[in-house]
C-alpha positions as CSV (number, residue, x, y, z in Angstrom):
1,X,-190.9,54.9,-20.5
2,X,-190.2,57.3,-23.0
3,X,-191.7,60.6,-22.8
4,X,-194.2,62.3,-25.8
5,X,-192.4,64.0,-29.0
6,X,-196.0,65.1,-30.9
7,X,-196.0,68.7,-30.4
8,X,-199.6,68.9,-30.8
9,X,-200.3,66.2,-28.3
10,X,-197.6,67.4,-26.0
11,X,-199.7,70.8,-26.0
12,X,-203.4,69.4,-25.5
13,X,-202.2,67.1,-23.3
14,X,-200.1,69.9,-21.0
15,X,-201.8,71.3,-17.6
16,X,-199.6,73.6,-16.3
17,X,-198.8,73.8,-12.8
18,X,-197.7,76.6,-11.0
19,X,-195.7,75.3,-8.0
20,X,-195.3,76.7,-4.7
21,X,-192.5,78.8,-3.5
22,X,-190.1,81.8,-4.4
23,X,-186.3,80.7,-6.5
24,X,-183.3,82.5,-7.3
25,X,-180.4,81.8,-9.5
26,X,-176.7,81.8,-7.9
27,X,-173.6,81.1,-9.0
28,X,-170.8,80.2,-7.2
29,X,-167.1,79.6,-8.3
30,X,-166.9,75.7,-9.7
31,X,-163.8,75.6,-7.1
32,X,-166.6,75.6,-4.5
33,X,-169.3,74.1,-5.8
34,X,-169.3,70.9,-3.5
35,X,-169.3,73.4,-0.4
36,X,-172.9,74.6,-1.9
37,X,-174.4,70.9,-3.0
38,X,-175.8,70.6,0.8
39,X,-177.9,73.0,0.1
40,X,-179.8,70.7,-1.9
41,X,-180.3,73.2,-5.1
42,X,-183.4,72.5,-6.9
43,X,-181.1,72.0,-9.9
44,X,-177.4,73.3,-11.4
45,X,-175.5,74.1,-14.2
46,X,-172.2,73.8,-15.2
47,X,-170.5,76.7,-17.4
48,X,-167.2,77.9,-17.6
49,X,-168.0,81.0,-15.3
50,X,-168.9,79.4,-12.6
51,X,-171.8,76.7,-11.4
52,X,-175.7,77.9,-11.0
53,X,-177.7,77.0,-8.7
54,X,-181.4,77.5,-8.6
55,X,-182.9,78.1,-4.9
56,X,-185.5,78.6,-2.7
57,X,-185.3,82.1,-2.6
58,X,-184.9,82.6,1.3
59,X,-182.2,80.0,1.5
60,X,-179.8,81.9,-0.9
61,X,-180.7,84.6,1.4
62,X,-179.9,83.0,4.5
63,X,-176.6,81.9,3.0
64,X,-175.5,85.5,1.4
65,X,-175.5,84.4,-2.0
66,X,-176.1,87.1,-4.5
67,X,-179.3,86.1,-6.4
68,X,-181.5,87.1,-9.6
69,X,-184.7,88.6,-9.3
70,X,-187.3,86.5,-7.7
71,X,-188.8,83.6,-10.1
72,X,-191.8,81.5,-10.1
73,X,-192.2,77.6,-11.1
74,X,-194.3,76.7,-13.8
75,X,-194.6,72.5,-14.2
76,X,-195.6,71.6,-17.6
77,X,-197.1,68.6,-16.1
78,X,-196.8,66.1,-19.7
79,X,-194.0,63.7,-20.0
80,X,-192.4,65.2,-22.7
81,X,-189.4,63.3,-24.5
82,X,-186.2,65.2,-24.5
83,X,-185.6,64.8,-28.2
84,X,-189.9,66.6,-28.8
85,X,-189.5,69.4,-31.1
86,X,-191.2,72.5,-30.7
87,X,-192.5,72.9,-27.0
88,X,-189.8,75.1,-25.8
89,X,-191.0,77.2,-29.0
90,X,-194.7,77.2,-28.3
91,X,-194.2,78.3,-24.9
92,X,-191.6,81.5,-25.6
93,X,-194.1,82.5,-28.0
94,X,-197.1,82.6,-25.7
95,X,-194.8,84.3,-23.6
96,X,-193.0,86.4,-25.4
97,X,-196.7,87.5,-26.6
98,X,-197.5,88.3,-22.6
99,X,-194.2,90.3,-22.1
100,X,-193.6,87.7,-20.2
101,X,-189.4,86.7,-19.6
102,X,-189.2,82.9,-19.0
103,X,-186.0,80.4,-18.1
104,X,-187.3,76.7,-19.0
105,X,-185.3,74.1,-17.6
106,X,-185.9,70.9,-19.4
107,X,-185.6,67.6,-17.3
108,X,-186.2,63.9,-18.1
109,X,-190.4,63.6,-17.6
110,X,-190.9,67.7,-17.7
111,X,-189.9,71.1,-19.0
112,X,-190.2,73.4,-15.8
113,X,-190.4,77.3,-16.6
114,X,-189.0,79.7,-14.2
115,X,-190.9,83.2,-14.7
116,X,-190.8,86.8,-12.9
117,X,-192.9,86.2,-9.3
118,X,-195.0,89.4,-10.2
119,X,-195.7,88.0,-13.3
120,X,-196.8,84.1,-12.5
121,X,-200.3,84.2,-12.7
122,X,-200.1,85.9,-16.2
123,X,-198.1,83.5,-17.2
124,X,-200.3,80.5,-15.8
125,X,-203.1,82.0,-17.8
126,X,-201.2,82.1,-20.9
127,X,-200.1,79.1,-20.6
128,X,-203.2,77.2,-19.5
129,X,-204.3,79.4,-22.4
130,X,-201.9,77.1,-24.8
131,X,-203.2,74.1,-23.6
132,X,-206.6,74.6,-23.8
133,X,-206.5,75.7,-27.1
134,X,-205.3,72.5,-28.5
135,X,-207.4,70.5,-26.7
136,X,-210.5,69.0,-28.3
């Protein structure tokens, strides 16, 4: 099943979901990488630096792993295609217009968007704010 490129239906069509729990970004060395995979990361990236790993907050903790401010999950709960054009956009703006710093991780049936923990109901309203907006 392919996923919905319409920006305007991908928008009336999104409920956002704020999702329970506190993450973190870590990286750790690529050399040791396959140490930190039983750690089950929520997901990871590759770059040259290093590999990141997003986490439950207390596990990075629990393992010593130096970690970025606490973040919030925001589900945009549509089955967006990975080749839609504009969503990333609409939702930075909103944001952006919030003061609101966002990290959106795009995977194959949703874009997920990893916000400041202070700020996540702000940026639930904003969002939901999107949506609604589009809706008829």
């Amino acid at each position: 099943m392919s996923g919905i490129t319409d920006l305007d239906r991908l928008l009336s069509e999104m409920e956002p979901v704020l999702q329970a729990g506190i993450f973190v970004y870590c990286t750790v060395p690529s050399s040791e990488a396959d140490r930190w995979w039983r750690l089950q990361p929520l997901a990871t990236f590759r770059e040259a630096e290093g590999v990141t790993l997003i986490l439950p907050a207390e596990l990075a903790a629990a393992h010593g792993l130096a970690a970025s401010a606490p973040l919030r999950m925001i589900t945009l709960s549509v089955h967006s295609s990975l080749e839609a054009v504009g969503l990333t956009a609409a939702v930075a703006v909103v944001l952006t217009e919030a003061g609101i710093s966002a990290n959106v991780v795009a995977a194959f049936h949703h874009d997920h968007v990893f916000v400041p923990a202070e700020r996540a109901q702000d940026a639930l309203s904003a969002l939901q704010g999107l949506s609604k907006g589009r809706r008829s």
